[in-house]
Wavefront OBJ file of the C-alpha trace (Angstrom):
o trace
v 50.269 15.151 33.099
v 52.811 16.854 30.832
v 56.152 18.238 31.155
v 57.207 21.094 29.260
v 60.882 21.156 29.031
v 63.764 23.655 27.806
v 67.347 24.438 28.589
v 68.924 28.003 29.034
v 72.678 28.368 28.156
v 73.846 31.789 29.793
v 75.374 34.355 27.615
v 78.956 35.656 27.865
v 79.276 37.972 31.581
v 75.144 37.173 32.486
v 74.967 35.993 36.365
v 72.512 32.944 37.102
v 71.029 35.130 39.980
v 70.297 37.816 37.889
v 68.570 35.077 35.128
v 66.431 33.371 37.845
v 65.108 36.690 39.502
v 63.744 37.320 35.413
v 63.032 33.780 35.397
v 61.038 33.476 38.875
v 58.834 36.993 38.165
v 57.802 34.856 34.367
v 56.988 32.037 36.628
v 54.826 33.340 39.027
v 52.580 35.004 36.440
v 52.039 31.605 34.240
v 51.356 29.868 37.569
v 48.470 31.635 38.004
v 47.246 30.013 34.493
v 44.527 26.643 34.882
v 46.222 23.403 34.282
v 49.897 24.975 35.944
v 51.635 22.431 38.020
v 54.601 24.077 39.063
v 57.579 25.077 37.328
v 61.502 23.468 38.654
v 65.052 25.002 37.617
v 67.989 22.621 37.785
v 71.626 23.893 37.636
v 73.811 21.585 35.124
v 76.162 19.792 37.234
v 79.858 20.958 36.595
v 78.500 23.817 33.892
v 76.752 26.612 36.337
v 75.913 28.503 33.138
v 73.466 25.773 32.240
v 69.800 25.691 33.582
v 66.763 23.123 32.959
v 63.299 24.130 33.297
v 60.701 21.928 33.877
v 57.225 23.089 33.857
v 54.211 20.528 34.988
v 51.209 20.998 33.334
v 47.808 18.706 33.548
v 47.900 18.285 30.125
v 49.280 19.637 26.580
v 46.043 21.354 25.723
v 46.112 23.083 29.101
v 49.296 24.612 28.189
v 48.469 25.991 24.795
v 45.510 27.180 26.276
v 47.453 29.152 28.868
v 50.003 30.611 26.264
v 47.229 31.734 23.690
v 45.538 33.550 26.767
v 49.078 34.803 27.988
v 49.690 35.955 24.231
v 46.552 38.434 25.052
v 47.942 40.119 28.238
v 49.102 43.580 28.558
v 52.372 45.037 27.137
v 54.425 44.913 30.546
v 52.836 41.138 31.488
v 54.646 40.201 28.306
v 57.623 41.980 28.672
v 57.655 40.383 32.632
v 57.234 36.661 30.223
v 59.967 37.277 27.967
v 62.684 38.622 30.215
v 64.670 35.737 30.909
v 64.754 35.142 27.234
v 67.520 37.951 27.102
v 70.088 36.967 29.561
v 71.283 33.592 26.577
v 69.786 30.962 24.466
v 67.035 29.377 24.911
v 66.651 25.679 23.586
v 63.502 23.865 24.112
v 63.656 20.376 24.695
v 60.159 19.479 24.170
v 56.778 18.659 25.721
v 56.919 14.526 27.546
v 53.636 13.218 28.754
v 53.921 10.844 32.043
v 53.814 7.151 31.241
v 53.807 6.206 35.253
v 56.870 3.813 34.622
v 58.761 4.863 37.754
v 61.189 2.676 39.964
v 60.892 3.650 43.719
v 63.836 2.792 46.393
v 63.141 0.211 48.683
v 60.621 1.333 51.786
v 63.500 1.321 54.297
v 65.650 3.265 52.020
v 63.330 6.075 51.039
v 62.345 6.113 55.275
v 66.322 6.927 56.165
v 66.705 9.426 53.257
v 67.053 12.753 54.829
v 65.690 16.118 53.369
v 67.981 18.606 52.031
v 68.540 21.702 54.417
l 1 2 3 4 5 6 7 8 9 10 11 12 13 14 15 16 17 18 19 20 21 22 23 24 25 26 27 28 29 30 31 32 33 34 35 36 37 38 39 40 41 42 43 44 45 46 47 48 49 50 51 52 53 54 55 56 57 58 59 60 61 62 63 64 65 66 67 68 69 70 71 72 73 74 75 76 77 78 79 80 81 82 83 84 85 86 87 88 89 90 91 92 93 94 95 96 97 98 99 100 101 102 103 104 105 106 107 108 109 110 111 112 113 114 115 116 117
């Protein structure tokens, strides 16, 4: 598995909402590429203007094979891709492969954890 990874700094007067609506419609399409795991947005804590994007892919080749075929779509598909690039900048972080080192809580901690509503 691979994460693709990149931050989005708002621009001056742009409202999150109106960035994830863009953001969410980009989504949706590259989900429907092979090898698309999902895509997450975190909010920086303390800086609202800050988002992180983390897109979960089966594999690095999967993804390049998605954006080359994406790279071939029709004028308004690509416009629908690029949208959220306009509301700031857009820094990518990079592309992390999963190495399976993970730390779980104990059993009877993860079994009293509650979901968030």
């Amino acid at each position: 598995m691979m994460l693709y990874i990149f931050e989005v700094t708002m621009g001056r007067g742009v409202m999150v909402e109106d960035y994830v609506r863009a953001w969410k419609v980009g989504s949706a399409i590259i989900q429907k590429s092979a090898g698309s795991y999902g895509i997450k947005l975190y909010q920086k804590v303390g800086q609202q203007n800050k988002l992180l994007n983390v897109a979960t892919w089966e594999s690095k080749t999967a993804r390049e094979i998605a954006m080359e075929s994406l790279k071939r779509a029709d004028h308004a598909t690509r416009v629908l891709l690029h949208r959220h690039e306009d509301f700031g900048k857009v820094n990518v972080i990079g592309e992390f492969e999963d190495t399976g080192w993970t730390v779980n809580p104990p059993e009877e901690k993860a079994q009293k954890k509650s979901p968030k509503a």
